[in-house]
MOPAC internal coordinates of N, CA, C and O (Angstrom, degrees):
PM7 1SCF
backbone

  N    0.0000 0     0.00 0     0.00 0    0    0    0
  C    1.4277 1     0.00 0     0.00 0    1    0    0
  C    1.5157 1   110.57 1     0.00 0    2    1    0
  O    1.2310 1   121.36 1   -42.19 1    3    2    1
  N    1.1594 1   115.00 1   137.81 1    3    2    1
  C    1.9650 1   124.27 1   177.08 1    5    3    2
  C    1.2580 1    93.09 1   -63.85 1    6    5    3
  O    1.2310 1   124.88 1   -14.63 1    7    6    5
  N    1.1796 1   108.24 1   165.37 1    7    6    5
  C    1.5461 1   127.96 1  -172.29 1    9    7    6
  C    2.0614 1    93.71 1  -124.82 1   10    9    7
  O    1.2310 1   122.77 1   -82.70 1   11   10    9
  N    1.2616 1   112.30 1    97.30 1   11   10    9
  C    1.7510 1   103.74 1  -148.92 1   13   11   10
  C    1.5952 1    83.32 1  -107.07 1   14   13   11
  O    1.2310 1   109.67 1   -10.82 1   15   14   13
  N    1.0456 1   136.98 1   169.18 1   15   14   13
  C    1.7926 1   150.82 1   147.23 1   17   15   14
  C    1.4129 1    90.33 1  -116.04 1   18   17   15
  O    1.2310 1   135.82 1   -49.25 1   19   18   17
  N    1.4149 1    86.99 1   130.75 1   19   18   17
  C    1.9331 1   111.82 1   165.32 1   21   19   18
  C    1.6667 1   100.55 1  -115.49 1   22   21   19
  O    1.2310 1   122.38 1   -43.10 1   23   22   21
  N    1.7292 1   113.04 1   136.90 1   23   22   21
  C    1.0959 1    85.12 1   149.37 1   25   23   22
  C    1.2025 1    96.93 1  -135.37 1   26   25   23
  O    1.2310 1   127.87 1   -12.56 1   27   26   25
  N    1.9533 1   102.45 1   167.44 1   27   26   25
  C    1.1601 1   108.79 1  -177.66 1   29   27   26
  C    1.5410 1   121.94 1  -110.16 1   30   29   27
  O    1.2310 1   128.72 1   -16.07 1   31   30   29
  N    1.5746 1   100.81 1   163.93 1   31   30   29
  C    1.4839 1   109.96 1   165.05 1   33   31   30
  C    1.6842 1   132.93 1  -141.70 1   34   33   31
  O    1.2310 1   123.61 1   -95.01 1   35   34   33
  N    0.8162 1   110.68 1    84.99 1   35   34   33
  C    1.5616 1   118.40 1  -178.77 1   37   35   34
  C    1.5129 1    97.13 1   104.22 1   38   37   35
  O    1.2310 1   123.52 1  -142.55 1   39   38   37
  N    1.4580 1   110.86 1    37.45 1   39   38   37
  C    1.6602 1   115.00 1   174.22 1   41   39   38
  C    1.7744 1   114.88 1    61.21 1   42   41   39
  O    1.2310 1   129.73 1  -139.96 1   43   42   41
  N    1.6237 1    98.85 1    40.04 1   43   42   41
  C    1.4445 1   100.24 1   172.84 1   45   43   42
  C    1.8061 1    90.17 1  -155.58 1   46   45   43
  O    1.2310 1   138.27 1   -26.60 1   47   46   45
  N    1.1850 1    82.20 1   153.40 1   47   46   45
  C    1.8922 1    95.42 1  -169.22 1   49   47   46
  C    1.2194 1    86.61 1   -83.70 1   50   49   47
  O    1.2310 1   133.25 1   -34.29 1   51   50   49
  N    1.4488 1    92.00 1   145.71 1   51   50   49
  C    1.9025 1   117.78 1   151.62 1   53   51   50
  C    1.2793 1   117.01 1  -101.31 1   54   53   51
  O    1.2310 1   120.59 1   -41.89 1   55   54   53
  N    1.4261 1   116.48 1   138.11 1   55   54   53
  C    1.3441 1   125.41 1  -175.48 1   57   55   54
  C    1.6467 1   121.44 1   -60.23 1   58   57   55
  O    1.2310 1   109.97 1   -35.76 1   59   58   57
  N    0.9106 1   136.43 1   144.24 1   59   58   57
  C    1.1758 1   138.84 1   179.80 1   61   59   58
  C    2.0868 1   110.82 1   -64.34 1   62   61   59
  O    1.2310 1   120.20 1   -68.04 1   63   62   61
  N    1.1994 1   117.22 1   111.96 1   63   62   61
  C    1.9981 1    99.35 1  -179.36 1   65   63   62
  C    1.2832 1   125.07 1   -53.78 1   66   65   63
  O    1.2310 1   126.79 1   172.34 1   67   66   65
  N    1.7295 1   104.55 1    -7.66 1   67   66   65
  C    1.8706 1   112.75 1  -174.90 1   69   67   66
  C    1.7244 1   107.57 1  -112.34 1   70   69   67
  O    1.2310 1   129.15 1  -163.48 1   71   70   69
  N    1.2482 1    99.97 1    16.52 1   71   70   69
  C    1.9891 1   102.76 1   168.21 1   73   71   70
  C    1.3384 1    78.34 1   -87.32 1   74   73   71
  O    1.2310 1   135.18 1   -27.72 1   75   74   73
  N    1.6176 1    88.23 1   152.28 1   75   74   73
  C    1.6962 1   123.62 1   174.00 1   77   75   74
  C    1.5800 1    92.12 1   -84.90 1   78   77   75
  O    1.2310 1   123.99 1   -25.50 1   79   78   77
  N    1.4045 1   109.95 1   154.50 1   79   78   77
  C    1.6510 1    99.03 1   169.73 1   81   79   78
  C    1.7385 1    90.66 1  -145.98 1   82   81   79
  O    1.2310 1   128.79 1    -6.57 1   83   82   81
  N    1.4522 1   100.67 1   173.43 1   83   82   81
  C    1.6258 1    96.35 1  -173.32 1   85   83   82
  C    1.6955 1   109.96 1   -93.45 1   86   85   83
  O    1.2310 1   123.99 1   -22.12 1   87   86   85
  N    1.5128 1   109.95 1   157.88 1   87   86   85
  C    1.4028 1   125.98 1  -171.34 1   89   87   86
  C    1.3863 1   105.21 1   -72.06 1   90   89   87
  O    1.2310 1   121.65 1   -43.26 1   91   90   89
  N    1.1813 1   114.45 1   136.74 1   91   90   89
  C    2.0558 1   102.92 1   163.48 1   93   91   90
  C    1.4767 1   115.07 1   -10.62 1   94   93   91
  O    1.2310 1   125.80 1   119.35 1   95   94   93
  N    1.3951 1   106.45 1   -60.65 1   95   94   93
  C    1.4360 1   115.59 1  -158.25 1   97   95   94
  C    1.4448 1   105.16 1   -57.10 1   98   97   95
  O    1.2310 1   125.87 1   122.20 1   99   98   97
  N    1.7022 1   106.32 1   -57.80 1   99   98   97
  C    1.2348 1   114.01 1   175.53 1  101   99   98
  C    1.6117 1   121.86 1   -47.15 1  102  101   99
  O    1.2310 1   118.62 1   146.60 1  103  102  101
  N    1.6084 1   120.23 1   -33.40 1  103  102  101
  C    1.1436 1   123.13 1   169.50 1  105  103  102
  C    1.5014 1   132.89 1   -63.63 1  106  105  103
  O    1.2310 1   131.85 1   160.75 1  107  106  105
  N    1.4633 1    94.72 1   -19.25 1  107  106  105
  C    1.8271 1   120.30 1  -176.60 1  109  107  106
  C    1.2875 1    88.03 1   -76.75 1  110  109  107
  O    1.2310 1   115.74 1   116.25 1  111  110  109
  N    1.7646 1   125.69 1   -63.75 1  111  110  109
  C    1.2737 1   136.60 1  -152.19 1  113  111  110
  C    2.0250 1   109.23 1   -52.53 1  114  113  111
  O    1.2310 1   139.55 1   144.13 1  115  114  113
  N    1.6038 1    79.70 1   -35.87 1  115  114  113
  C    1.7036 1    84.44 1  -168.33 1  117  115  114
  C    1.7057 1    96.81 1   -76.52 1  118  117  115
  O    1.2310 1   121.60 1   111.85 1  119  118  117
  N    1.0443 1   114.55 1   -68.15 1  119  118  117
  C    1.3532 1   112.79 1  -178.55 1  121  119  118
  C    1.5092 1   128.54 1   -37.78 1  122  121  119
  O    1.2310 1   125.11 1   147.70 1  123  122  121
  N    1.4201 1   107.79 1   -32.30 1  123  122  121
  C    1.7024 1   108.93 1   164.52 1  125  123  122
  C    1.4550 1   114.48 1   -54.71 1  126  125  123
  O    1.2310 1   130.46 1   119.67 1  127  126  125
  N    1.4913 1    97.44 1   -60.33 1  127  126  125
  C    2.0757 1   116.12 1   170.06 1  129  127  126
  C    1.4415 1   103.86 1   -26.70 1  130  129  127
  O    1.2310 1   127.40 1   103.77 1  131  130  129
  N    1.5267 1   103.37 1   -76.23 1  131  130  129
  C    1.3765 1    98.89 1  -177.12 1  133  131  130
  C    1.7991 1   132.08 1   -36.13 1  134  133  131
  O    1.2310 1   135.57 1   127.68 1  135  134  133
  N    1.4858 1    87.46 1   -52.32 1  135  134  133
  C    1.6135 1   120.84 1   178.52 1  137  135  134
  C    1.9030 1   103.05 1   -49.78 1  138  137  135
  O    1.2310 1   129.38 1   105.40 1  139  138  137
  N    1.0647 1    99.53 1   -74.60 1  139  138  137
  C    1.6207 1   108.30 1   171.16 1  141  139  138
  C    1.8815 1   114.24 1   -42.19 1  142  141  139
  O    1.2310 1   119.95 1   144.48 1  143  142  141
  N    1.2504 1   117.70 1   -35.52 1  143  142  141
  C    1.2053 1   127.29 1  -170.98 1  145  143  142
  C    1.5688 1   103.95 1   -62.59 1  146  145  143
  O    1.2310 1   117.46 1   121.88 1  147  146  145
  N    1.2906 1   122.43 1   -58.12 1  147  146  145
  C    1.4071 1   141.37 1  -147.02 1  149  147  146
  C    1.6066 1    94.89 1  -115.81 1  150  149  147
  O    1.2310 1   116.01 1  -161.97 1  151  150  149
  N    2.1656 1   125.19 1    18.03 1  151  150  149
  C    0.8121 1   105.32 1   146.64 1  153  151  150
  C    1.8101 1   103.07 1  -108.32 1  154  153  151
  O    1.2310 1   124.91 1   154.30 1  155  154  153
  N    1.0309 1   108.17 1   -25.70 1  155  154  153
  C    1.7977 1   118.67 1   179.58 1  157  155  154
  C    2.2156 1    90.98 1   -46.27 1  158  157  155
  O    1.2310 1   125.60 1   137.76 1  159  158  157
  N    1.2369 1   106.85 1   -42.24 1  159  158  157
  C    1.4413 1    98.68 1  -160.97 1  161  159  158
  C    2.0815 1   100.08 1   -74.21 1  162  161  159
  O    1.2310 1   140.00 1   137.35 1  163  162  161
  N    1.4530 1    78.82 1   -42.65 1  163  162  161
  C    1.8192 1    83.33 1   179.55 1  165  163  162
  C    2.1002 1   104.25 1   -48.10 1  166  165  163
  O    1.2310 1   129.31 1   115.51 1  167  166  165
  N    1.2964 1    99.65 1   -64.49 1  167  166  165
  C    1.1698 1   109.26 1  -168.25 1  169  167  166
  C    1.6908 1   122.80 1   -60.32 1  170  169  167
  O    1.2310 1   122.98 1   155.52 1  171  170  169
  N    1.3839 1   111.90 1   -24.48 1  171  170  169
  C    1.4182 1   110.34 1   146.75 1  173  171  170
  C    1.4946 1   129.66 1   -63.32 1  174  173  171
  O    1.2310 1   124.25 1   139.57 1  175  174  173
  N    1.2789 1   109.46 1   -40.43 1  175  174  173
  C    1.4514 1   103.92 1   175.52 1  177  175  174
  C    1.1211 1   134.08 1   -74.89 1  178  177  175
  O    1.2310 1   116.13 1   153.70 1  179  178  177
  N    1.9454 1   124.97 1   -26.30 1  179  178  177
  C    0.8457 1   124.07 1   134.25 1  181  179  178
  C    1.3923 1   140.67 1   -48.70 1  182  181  179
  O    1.2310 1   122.05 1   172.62 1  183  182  181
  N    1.7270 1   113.69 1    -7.38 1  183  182  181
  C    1.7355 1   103.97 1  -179.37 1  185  183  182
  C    1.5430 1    98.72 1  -104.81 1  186  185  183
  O    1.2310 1   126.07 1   156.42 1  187  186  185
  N    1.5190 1   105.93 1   -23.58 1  187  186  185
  C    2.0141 1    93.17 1   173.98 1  189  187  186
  C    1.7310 1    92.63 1   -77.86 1  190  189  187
  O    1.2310 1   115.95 1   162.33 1  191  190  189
  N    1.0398 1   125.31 1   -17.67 1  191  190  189
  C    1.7085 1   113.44 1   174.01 1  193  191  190
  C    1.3777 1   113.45 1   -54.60 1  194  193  191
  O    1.2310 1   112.95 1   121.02 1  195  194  193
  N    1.3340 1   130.92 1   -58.98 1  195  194  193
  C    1.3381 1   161.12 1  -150.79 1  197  195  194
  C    1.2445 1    84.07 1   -78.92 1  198  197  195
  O    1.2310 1   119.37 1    89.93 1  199  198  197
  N    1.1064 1   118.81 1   -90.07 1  199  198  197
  C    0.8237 1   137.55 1  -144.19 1  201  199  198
  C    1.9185 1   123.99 1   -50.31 1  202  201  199
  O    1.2310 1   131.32 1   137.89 1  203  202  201
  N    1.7322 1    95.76 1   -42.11 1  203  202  201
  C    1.2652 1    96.59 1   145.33 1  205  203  202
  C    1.1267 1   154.88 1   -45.56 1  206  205  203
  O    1.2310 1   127.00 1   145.95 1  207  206  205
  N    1.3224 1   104.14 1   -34.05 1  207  206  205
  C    1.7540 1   116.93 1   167.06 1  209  207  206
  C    1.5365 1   114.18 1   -27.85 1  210  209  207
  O    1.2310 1   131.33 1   127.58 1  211  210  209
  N    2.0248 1    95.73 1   -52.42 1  211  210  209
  C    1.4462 1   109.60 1  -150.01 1  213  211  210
  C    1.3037 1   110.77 1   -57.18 1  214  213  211
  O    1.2310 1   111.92 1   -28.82 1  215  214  213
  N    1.0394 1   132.84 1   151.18 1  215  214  213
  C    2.0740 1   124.63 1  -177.38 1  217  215  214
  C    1.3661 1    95.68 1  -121.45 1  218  217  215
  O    1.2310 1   135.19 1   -47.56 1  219  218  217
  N    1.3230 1    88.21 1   132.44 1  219  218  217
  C    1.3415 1   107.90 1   179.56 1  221  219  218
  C    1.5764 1   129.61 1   -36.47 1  222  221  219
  O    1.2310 1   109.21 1   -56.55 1  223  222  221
  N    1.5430 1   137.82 1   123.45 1  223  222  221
  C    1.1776 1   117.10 1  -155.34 1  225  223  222
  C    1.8495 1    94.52 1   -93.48 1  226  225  223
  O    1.2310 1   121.06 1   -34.91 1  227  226  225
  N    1.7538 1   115.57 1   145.09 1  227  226  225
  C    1.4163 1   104.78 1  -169.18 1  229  227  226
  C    1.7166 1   108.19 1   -69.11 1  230  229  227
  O    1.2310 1   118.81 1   -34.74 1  231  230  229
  N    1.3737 1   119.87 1   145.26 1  231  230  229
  C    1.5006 1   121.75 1   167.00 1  233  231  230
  C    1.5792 1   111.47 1    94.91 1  234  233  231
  O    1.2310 1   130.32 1   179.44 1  235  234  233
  N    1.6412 1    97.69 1    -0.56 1  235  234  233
  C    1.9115 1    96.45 1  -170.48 1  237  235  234
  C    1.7703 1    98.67 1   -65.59 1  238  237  235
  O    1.2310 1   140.44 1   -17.33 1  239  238  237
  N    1.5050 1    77.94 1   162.67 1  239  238  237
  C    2.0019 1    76.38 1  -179.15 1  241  239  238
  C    1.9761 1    94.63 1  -138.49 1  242  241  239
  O    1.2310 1   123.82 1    45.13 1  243  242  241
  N    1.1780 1   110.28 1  -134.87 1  243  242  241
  C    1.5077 1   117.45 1  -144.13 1  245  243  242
  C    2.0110 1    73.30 1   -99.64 1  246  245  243
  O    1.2310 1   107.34 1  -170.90 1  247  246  245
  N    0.7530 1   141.20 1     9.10 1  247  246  245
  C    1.5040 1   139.06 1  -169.50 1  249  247  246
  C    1.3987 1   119.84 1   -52.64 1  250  249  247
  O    1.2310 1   131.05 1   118.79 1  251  250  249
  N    1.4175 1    96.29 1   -61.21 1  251  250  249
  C    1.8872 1   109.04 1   164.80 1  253  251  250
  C    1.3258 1    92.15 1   143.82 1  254  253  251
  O    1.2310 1   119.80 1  -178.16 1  255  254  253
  N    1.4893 1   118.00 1     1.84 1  255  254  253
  C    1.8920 1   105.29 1  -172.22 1  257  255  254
  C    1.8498 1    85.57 1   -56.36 1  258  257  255
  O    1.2310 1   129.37 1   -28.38 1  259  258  257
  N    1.3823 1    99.54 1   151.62 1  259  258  257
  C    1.1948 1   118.18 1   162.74 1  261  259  258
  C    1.3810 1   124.06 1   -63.67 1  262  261  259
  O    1.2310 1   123.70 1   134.18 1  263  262  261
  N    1.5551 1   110.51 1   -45.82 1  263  262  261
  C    1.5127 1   101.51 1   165.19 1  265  263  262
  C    1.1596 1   158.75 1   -59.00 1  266  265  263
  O    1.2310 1   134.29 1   166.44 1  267  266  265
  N    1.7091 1    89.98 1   -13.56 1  267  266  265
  C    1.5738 1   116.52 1   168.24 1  269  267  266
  C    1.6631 1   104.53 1   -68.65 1  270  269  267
  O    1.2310 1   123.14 1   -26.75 1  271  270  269
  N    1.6135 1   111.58 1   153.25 1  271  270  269
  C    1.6567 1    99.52 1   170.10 1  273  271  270
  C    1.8174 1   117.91 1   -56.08 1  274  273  271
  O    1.2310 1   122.60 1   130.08 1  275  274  273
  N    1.0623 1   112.62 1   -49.92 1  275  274  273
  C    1.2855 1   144.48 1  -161.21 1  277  275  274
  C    1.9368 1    90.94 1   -46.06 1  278  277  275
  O    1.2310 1   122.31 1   132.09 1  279  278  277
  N    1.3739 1   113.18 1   -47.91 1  279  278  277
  C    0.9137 1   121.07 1   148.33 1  281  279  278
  C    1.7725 1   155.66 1   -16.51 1  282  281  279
  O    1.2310 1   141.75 1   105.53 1  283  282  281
  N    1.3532 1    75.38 1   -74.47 1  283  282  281
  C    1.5853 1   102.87 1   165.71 1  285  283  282
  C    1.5786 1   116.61 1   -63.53 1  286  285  283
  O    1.2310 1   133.02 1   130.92 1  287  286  285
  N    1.4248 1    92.45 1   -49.08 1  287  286  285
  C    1.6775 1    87.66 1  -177.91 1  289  287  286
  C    1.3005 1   100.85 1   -56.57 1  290  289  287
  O    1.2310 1   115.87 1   127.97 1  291  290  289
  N    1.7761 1   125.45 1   -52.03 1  291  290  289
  C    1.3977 1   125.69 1  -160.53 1  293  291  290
  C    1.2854 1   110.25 1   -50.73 1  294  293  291
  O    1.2310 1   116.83 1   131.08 1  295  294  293
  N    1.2402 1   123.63 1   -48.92 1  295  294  293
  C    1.5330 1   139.36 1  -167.96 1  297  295  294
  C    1.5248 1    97.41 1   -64.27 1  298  297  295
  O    1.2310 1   123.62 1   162.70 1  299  298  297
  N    1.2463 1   110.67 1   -17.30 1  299  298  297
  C    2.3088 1    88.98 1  -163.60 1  301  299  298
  C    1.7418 1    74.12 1  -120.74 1  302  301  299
  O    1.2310 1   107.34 1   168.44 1  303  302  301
  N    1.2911 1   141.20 1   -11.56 1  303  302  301
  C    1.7838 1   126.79 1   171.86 1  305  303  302
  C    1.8504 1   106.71 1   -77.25 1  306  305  303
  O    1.2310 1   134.31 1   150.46 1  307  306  305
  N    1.5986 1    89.93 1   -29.54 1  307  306  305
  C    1.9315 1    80.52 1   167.53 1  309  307  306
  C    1.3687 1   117.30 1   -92.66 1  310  309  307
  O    1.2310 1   106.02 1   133.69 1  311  310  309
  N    1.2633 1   143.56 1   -46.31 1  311  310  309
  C    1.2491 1   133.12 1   146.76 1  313  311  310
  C    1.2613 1   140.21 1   -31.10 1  314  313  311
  O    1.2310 1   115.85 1   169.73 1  315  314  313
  N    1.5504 1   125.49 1   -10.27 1  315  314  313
  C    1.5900 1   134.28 1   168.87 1  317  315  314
  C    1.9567 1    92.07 1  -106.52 1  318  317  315
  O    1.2310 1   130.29 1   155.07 1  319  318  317
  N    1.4336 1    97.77 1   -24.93 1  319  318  317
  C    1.8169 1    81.91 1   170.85 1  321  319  318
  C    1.5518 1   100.21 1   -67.07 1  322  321  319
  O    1.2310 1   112.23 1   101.49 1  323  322  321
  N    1.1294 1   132.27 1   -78.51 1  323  322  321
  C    1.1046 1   139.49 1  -170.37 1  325  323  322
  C    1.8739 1   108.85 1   -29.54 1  326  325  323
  O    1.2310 1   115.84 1    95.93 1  327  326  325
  N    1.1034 1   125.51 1   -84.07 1  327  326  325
  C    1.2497 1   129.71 1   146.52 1  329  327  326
  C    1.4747 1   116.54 1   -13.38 1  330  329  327
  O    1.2310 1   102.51 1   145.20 1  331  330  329
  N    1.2461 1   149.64 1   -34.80 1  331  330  329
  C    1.6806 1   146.09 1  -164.45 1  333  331  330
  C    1.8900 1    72.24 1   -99.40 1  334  333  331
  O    1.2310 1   120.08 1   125.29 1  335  334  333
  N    1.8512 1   117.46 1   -54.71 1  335  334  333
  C    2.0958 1    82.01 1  -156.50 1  337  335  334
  C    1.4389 1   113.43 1   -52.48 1  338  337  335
  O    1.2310 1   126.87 1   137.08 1  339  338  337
  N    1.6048 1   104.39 1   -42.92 1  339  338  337
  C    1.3207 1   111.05 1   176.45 1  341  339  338
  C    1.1901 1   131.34 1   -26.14 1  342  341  339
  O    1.2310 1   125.36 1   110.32 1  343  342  341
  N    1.0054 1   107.31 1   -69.68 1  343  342  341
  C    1.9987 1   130.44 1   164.00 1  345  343  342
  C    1.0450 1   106.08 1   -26.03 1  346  345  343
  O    1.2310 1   125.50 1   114.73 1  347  346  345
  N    1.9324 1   107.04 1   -65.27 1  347  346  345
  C    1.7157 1   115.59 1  -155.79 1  349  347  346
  C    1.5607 1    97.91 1   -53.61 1  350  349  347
  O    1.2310 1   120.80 1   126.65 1  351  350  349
  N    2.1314 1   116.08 1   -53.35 1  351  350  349
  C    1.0025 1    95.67 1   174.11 1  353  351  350
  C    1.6225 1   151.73 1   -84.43 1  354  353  351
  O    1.2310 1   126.49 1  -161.42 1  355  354  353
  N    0.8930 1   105.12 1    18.58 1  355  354  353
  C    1.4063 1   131.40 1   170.30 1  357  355  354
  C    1.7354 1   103.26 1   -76.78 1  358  357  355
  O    1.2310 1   119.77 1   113.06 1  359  358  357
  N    1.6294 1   118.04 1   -66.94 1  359  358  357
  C    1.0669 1   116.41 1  -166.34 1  361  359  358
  C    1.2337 1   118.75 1   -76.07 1  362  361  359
  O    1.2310 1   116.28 1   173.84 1  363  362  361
  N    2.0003 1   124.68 1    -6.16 1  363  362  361
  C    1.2439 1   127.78 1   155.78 1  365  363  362
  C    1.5142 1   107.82 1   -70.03 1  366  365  363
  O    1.2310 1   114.61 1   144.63 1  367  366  365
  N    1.3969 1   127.83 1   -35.37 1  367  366  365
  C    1.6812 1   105.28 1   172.48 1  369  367  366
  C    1.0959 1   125.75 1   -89.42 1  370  369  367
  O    1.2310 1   112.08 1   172.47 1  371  370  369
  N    1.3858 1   132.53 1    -7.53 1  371  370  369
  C    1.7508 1   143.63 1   164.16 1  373  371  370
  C    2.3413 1    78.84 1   -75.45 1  374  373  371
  O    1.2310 1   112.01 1   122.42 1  375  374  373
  N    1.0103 1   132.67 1   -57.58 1  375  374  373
  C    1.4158 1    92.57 1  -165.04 1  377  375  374
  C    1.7287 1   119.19 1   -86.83 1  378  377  375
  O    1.2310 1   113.90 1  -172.28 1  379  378  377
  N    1.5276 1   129.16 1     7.72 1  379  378  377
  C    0.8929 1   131.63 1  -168.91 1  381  379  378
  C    1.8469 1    95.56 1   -99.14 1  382  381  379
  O    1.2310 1   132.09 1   158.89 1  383  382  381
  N    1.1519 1    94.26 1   -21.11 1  383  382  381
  C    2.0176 1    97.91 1  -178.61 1  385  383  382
  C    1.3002 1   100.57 1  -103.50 1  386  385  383
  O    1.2310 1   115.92 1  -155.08 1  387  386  385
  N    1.6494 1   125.35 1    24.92 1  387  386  385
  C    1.6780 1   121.33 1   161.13 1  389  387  386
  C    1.4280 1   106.54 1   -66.64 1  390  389  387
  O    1.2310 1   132.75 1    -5.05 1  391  390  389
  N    1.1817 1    92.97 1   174.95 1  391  390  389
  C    2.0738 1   100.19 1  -166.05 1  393  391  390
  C    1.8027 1    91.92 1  -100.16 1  394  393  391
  O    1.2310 1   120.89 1   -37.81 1  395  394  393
  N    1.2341 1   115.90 1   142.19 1  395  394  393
  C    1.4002 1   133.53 1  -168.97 1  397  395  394
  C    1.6301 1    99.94 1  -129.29 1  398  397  395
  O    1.2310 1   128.69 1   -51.49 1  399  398  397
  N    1.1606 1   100.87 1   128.51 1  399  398  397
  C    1.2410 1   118.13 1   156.73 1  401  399  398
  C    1.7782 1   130.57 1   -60.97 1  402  401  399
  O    1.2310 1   123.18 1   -62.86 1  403  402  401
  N    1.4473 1   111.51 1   117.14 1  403  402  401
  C    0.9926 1   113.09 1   179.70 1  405  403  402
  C    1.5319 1   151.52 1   -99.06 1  406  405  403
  O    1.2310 1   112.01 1   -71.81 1  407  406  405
  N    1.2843 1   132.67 1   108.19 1  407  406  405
  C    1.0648 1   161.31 1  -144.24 1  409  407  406
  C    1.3065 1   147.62 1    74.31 1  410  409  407
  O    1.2310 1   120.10 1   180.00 1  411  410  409

């Protein structure tokens, strides 16, 4: 654990002048991350939403019709693929524009 000094003023900390803090860019970067995060979650829940509706078509098999289950899963395991590269790269440039300590 750091050994940190806070001090205070009017019962709220002041920042230290030698914390690293993040650049605009870096602040954009994080906030997209975030942004992207809490749409990947929206957008899954709306496709097992939807998606449920669909009724099963009779006789479907491992084919890829969507209406079959076998389906469904396929359709929302490629769409969270798609969605996770996204992320990954998103969350490699929100962490490469974190604030670093200097020297």
């Amino acid at each position: 654990m750091k050994n940190e000094t806070y001090l205070y003023e009017n019962d709220a900390p002041i920042q230290h002048k030698n914390k690293a803090q993040r650049g605009p860019g870096g602040k954009l970067a994080l906030w997209v991350f975030y942004s992207f995060c809490g749409y990947c979650l929206w957008a899954m829940l709306r496709y097992f939403w939807v998606v449920s509706q669909i009724d099963p078509i009779p006789g479907a098999t491992l084919e890829g019709e969507l209406g079959s289950t076998s389906g469904k899963w396929l359709g929302a395991l490629a769409g969270s693929m798609v969605l996770g590269v996204v992320g990954t790269l998103l969350g490699w440039i929100a962490w490469y524009t974190r604030p670093r300590q200097k020297g």
